[in-house]
C-alpha positions as a printed Julia matrix, in Angstrom:
419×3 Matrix{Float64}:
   2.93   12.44   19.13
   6.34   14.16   19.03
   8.51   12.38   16.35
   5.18   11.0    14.93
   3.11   13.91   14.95
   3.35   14.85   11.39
   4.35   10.91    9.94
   1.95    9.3     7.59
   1.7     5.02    7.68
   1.1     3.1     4.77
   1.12   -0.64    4.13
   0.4    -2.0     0.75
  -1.0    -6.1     1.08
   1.0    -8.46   -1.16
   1.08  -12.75   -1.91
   4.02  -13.41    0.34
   5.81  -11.81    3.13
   7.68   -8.88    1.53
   5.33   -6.1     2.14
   5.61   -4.04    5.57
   4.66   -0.58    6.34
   6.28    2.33    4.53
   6.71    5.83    7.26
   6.11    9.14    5.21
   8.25   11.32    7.82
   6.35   14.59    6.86
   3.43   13.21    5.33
   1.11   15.93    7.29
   0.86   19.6     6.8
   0.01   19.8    10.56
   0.75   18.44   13.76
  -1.3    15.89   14.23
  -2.27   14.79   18.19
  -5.84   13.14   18.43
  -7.44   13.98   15.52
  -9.59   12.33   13.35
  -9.88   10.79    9.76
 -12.05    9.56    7.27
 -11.85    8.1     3.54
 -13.97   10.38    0.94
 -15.66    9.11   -2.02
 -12.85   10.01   -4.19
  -9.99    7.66   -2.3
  -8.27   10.6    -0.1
  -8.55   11.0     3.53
  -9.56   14.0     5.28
  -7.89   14.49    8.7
  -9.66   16.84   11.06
  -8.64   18.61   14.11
  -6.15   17.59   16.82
  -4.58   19.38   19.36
  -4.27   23.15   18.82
  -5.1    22.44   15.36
  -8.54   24.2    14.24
  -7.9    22.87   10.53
  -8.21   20.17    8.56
  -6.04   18.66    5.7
  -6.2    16.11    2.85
  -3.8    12.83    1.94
  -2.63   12.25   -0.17
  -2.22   16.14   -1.33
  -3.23   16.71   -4.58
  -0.16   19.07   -5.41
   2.57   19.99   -2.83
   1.36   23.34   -2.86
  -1.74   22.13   -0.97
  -1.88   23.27    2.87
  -4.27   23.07    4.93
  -7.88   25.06    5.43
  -9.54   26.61    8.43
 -12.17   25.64   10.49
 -13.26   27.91   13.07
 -15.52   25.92   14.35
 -12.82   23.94   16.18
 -12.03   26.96   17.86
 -15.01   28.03   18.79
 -15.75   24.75   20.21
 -12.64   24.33   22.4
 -13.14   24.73   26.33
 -10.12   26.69   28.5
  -8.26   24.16   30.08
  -9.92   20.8    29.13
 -10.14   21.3    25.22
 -13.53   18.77   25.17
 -13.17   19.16   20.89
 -10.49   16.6    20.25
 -11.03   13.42   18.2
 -13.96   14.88   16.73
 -16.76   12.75   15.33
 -16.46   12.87   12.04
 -18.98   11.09    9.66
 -19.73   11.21    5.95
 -23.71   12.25    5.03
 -25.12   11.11    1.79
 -24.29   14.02    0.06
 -21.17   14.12    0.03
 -20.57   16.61    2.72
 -19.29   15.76    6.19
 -21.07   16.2     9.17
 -18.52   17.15   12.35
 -20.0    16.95   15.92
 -17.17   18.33   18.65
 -17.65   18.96   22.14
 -21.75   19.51   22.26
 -22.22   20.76   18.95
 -22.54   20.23   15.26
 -22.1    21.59   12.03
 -22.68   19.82    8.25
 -19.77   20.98    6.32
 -19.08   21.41    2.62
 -15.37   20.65    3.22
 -14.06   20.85   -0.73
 -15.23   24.71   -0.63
 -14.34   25.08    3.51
 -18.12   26.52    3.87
 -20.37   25.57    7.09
 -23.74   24.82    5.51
 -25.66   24.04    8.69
 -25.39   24.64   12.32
 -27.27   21.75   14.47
 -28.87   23.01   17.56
 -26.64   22.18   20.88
 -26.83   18.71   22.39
 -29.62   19.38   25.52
 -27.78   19.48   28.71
 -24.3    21.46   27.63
 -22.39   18.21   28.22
 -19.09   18.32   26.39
 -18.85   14.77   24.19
 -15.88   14.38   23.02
 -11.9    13.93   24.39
 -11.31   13.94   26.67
 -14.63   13.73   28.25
 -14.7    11.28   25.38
 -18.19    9.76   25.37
 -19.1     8.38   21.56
 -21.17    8.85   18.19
 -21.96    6.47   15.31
 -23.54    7.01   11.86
 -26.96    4.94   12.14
 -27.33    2.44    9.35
 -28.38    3.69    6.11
 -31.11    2.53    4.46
 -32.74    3.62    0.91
 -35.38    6.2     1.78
 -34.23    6.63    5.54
 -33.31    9.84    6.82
 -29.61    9.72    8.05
 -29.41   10.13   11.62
 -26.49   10.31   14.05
 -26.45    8.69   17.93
 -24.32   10.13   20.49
 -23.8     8.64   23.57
 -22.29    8.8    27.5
 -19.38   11.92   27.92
 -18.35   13.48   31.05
 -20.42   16.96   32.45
 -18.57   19.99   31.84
 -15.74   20.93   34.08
 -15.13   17.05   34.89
 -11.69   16.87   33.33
 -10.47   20.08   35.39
 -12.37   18.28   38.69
 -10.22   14.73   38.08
  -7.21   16.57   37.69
  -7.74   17.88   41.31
  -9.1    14.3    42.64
 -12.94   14.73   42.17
 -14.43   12.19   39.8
 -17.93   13.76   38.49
 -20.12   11.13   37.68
 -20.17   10.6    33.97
 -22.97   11.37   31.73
 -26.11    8.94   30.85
 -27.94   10.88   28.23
 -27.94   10.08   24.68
 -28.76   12.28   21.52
 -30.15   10.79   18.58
 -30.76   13.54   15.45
 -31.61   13.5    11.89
 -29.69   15.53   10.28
 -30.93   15.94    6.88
 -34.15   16.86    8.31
 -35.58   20.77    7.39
 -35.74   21.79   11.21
 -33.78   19.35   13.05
 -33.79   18.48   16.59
 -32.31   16.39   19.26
 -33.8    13.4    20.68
 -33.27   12.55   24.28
 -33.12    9.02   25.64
 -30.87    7.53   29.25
 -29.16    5.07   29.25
 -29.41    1.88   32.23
 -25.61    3.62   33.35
 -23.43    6.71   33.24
 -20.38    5.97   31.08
 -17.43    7.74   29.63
 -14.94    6.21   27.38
 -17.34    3.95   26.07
 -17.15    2.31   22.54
 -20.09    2.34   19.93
 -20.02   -0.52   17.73
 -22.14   -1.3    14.61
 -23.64   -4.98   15.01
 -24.38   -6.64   11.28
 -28.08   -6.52   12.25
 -28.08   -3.01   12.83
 -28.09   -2.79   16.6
 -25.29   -0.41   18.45
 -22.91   -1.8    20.84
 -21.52    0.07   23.98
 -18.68   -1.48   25.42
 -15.7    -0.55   27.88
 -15.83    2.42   29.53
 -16.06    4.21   32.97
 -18.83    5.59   35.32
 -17.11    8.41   36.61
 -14.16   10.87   35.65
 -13.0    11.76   31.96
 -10.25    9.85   29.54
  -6.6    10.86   30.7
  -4.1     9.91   32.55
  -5.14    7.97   36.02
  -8.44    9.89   35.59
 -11.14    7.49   35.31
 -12.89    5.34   37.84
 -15.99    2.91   38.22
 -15.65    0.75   35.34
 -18.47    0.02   33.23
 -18.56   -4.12   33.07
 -21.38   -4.44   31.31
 -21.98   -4.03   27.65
 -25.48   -2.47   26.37
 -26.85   -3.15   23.05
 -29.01   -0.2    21.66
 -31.94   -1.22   19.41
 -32.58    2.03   17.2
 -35.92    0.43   15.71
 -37.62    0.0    18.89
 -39.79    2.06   20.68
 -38.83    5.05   23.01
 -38.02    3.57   26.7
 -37.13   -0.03   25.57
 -34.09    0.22   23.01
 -31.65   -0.44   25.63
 -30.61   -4.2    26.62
 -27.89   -4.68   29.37
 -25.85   -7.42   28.53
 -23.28  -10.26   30.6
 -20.53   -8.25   32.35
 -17.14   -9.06   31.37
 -14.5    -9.1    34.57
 -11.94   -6.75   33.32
 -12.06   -3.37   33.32
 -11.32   -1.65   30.22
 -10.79    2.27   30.85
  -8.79    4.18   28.9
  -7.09    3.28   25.75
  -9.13    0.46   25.4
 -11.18   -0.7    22.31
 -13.39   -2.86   20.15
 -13.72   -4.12   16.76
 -16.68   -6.07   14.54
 -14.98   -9.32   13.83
 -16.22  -11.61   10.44
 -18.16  -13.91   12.34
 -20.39  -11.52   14.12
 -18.66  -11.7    17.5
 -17.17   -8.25   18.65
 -13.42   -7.95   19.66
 -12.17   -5.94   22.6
  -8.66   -5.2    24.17
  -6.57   -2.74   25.67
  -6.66   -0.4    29.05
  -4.05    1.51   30.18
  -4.79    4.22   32.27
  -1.19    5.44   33.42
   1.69    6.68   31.56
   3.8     3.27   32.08
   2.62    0.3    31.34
   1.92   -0.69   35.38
   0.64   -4.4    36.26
   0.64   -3.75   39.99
   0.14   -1.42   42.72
  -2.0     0.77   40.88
  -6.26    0.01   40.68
  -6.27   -0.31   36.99
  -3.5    -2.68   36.25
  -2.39   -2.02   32.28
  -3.9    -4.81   30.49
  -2.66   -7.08   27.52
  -5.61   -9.55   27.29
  -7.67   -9.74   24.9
 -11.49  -10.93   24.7
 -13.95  -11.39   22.55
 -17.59  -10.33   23.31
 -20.63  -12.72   21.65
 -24.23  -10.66   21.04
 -27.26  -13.17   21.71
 -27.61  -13.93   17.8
 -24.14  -16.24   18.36
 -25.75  -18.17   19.96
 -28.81  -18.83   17.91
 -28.96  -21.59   15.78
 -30.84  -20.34   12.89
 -27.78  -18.58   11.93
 -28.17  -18.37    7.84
 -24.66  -19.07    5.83
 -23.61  -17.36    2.41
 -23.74  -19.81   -0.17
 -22.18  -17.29   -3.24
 -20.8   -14.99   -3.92
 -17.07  -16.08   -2.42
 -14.65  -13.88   -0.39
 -13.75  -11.67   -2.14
 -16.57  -10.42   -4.43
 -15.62   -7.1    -5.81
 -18.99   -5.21   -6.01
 -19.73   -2.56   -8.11
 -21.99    0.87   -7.79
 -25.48    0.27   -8.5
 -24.56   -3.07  -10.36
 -27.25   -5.83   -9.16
 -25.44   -9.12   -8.33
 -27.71  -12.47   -6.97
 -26.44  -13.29   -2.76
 -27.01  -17.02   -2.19
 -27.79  -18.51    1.57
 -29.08  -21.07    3.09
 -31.3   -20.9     6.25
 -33.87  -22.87    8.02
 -36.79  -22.06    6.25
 -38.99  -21.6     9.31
 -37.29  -18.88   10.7
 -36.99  -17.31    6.72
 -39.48  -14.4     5.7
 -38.95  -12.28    2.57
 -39.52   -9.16    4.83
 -36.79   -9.99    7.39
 -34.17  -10.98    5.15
 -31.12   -7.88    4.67
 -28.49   -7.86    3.1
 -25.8    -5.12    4.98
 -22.54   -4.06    4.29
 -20.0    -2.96    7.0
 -16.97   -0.85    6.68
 -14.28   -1.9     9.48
 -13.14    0.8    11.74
 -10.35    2.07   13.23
 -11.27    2.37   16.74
  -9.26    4.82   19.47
 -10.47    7.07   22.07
 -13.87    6.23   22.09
 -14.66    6.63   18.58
 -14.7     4.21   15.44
 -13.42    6.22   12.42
 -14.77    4.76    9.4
 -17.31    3.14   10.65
 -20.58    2.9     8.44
 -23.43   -0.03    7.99
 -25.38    0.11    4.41
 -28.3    -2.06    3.69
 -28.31   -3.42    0.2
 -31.65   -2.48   -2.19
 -33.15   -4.94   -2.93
 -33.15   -5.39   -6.93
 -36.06   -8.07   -7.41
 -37.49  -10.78   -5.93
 -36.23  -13.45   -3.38
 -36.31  -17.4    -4.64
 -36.23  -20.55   -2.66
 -35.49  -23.98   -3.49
 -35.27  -26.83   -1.33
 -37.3   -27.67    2.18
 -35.82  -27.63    5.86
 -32.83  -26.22    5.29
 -33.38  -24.61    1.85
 -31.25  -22.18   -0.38
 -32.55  -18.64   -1.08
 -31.9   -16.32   -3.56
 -32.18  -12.38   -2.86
 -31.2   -10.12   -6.01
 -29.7    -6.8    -4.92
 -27.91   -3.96   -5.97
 -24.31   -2.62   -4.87
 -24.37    1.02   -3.28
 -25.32    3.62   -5.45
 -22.57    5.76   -4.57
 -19.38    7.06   -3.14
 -20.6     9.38   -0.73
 -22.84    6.26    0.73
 -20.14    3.88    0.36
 -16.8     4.77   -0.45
 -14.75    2.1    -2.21
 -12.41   -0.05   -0.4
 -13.25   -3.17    1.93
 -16.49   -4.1     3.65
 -17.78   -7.68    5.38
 -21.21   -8.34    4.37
 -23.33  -10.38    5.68
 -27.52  -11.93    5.26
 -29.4   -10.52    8.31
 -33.08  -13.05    9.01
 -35.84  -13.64   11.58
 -35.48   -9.81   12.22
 -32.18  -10.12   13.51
 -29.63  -12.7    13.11
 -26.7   -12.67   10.86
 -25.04  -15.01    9.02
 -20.56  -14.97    8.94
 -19.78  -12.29    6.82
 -17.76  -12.49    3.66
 -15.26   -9.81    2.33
 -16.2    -7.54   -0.49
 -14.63   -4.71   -2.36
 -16.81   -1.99   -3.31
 -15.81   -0.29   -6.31
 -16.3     1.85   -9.36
């Protein structure tokens, strides 16, 4: 924003306390304001979008002749007055291509030769999805075999940002859309969720269930423009049936509206701060006080004790493409059966405005056969495989963590994928 809008952060970890973050002044081609990035299997970042920006660009540039390309799509997808296209979801597919979703549509682009190479049908319903009716999207886990699918949910209807603006707070949306989208003929799934909610966060849990957290039940993202907070947290379960996937959880007390957020933590718990819904930070007099705290919110497998525990390798392993590699845990072995034991992979995110950039779960092949030694508690030993590639797991940091008993993770450890 302003001064900022083209700047470029970098911080570079070191052994002691001499490293801090370096500012690249005009490190963008483009204004930058609420757009989007992601890391590509070959290191750079792609950032997409922003206001007034129907474009996308790459960092670092591979020559300083590089500028940035067009993508109509942006344009085509931005509403008069409320925009609805900003922050666009923006995942990575399997083949290498990107897969864009902005206000209630989607394309799969080839972004290396700027070329749209499929155009999903609309979302059902015409409700816009993203900022500022900001509801919010995550890339299903991937699993060997599995089609790739993508889950959007909550938003505001259209014409709800203009409405707030004028004092009328349209109830927010309660749909979500689930799709394939490496399917042939692919098609949106349906489902409602127990509440409306608009700036909501999706978070991948370690067992593959989807957390929605924070959030409002009527108005859009803006400026003194939400109301009804959300309290309480669902957890989406994308294996079960149709009509029982969502699970409303323990409301917290303080309402997080906009500018709030969450973060996967090591140990399985979920992190969550922020709201501030007015453009000072205001602790009184208004009905959504600017808050500092922050809270952590526990999913019902914290609390079970047959919690398994990575015996080897050790924070942190540095894991290599297709290269199999023995995980060691120990669990009680009556909650232990070969078929429920995973081994997943999480890539942090950075999480603003409703949507986790980065985010991405992988579930390990398995490369052999599971061991056990011991009885009661026993040690078990479950051969896998690192990713098999970039465009499923681009190198840099992940936790990972032993998922049994068809749901319950152990503390993850830190690993660096790599070539």
């Amino acid at each position: 924003y302003n001064s900022g809008d083209h700047a470029v952060r970098t911080y570079v970890p070191c052994t002691d306390e001499s490293c801090d973050w370096k500012e690249i002044g005009q490190g963008l081609i483009q204004r930058r304001w609420y757009a989007t990035n992601h890391i590509l299997p070959d290191g750079r970042q792609i950032i997409v979008g922003g206001r007034r920006q129907f474009n996308y660009e790459f960092y670092p540039r591979k020559s300083p002749a590089e500028r940035s390309f067009r993508l109509p799509f942006l344009s085509q997808t931005n509403d008069a007055g409320a925009e609805n296209n900003l922050y666009p979801f923006v995942f990575l597919n399997t083949d290498g291509n990107l897969i864009v979703l902005a206000n209630d549509r989607a394309i799969l682009l080839d972004y290396r030769n700027g070329v749209v190479l499929k155009t999903y049908p609309p979302i059902p319903g015409g409700d816009p999805r993203n900022y500022p009716s900001s509801g919010s999207a995550v890339l299903l886990p991937l699993r060997n075999g599995a089609s790739e699918e993508v889950l959007v949910c909550g938003g505001a209807p259209k014409g709800a940002y203009v409405s707030a603006t004028g004092g009328n707070f349209s109830k927010a949306v309660d749909t979500c859309g689930r799709i394939r989208i490496n399917d042939p003929d692919p098609n949106w799934a349906m489902e409602s969720m127990p509440t409306p909610r608009v700036m909501g966060d999706m978070i991948l849990l370690p067992n593959g269930d989807v957390l929605i957290i924070n959030g409002a039940g009527s108005g859009t993202a803006g400026w003194e423009l939400g109301r009804d907070p959300i309290l309480s947290p669902i957890i989406y379960h994308p294996d079960a049936n149709t009509g029982s996937r969502f699970e409303i959880q323990n409301p917290t007390s303080i309402p997080r509206m906009y500018h709030s957020s969450a973060l996967l933590l090591r140990d399985g718990r979920v992190l969550v701060g922020g709201s501030n819904p007015h453009a000072h930070y205001n602790f009184t007099g208004v009905s959504f006080p600017t808050e500092l705290s922050l809270e952590s919110f526990s999913p019902p497998y914290m609390s079970s004790a047959d919690r398994p525990t990575i015996v080897s390798p050790r924070s942190v392993y540095t894991m290599r493409y297709r290269e199999p590699f023995l995980v060691k845990f120990s669990a009680a072995a009556s909650v232990v059966a070969r078929d429920t034991i995973a081994v997943a992979i999480v890539r942090p995110s950075f999480t603003t405005h409703s949507f986790a950039m980065n985010q991405r779960l992988i579930v390990l092949d398995a490369a052999g056969n599971s061991t056990t030694t011991g009885t009661g508690v026993s040690t078990y030993r479950i051969p896998v495989a690192g990713p098999i590639s970039g465009n499923v797991a681009p190198a840099g940091y992940y936790m990972m963590f032993v998922v049994v008993g068809g749901g319950v993770p152990s503390e993850g450890i830190w690993v660096r994928v790599t070539e």
